[in-house]
N, C-alpha and C positions, 0 to 999 in steps of 0.2 A: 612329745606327749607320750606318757608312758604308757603301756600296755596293758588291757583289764585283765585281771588276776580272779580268781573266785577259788575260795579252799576250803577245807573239809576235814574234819579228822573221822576214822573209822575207827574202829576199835571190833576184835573177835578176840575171844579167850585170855590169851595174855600179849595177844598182840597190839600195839596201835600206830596206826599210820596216821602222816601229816601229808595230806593230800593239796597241789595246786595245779589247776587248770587253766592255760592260757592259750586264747587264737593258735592255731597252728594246723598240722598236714595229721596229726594223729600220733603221734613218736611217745612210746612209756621208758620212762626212765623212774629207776628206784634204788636208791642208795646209791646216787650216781654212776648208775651201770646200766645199760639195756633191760627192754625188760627178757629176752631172750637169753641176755648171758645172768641173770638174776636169776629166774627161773626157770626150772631146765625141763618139766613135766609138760605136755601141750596144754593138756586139760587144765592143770592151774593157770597158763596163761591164758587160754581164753576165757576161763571164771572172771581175771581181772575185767578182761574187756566186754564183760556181758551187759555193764550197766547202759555204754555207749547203745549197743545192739536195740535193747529195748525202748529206748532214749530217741534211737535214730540219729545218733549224733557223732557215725563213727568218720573220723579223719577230719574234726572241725575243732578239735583241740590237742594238745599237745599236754600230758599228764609229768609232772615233777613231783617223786614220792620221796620219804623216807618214814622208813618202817623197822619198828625192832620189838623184839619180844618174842616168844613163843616159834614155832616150825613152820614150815613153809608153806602149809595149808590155810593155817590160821593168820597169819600174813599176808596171802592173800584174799583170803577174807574180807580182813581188816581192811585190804585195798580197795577191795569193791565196796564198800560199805564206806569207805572214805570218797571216792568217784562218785558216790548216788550222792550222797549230800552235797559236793561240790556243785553237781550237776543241777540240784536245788535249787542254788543261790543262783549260778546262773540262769537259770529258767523257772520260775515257780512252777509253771503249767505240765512240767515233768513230773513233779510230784505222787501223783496219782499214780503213771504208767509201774514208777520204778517203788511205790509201794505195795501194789499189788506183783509185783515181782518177788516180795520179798529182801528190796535190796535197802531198806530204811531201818531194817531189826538189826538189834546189835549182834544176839543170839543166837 
């Protein structure tokens, strides 16, 4: 039986990521790299991981990105904004937390 999948694309400025979330310990990967050796600022890594926080959903999935376009700000942007939507699908009841977060806007 294969494994539930839920994806998402984000989009910031001229970035857009292809977001999928599946079961797992929590582990980001984007453009098949960590997300530590991806991104090398703390503060943009934890922006990725803000949507989980809010969400309450940190280390119950395992994120698989790819993302291109525009700098490394706006990529991860586009990441988190690809995360809230995934996080959507799999949960509708998150909806509310992670729009009043701000993390539903494209902009």
């Amino acid at each position: 039986m294969a494994k539930m999948q839920y994806g998402g694309t984000g989009r910031r400025k001229s970035s857009v990521a292809r977001v999928r979330l599946i079961p797992g310990k929590g582990s980001i990967t984007v453009n098949k790299k960590p997300l530590d050796e991806y991104f090398g600022m703390e503060i943009v890594k934890r922006e990725v991981k803000r949507p989980f926080e809010v969400a309450g959903m940190e280390g119950k999935f395992d994120v698989v990105a790819t993302v291109h376009g525009g700098g490394f700000t706006g990529q991860a942007g586009a990441l988190r904004h690809g995360i809230s939507r995934a996080l959507c699908v799999a949960d509708p009841e998150l909806r509310k937390a992670l729009k009043a977060a701000g993390f539903l806007t494209r902009d």
